[in-house]
N, C-alpha and C positions, 0 to 999 in steps of 0.2 A: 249605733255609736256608743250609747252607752252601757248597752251590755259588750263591746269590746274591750271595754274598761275596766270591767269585773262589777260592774254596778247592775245587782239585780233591779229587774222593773218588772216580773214578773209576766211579761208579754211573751207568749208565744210566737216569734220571728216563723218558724216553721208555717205555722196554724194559717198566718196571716198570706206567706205566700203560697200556700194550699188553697187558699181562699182567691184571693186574687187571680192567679189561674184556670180556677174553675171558671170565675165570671166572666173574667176572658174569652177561654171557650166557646160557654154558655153564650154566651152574644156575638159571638164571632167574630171578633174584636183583637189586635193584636196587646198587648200587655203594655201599655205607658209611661209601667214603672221600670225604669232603667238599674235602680238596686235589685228590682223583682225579677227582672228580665237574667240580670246578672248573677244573683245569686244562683236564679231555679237554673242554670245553664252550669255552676260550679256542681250544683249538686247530683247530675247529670252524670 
């Protein structure tokens, strides 16, 4: 949200849903996160 803002937070947004998918995966498990779900699905 708030980097849509123009407000740096220095967080990685990419990193985090690289990450999250992997654990996913990795536990085979479907992904929880409905922004996660949804962005990795735009970014597709």
């Amino acid at each position: 949200m708030l980097n849509g803002l123009g407000v740096e937070t220095g967080i990685d947004i990419d990193a985090i849903l690289t990450a999250g998918d992997f654990i996913s995966r990795a536990l085979g498990k479907p992904n929880g996160s409905r922004v996660g779900r949804a962005l990795l699905a735009k970014a597709a």
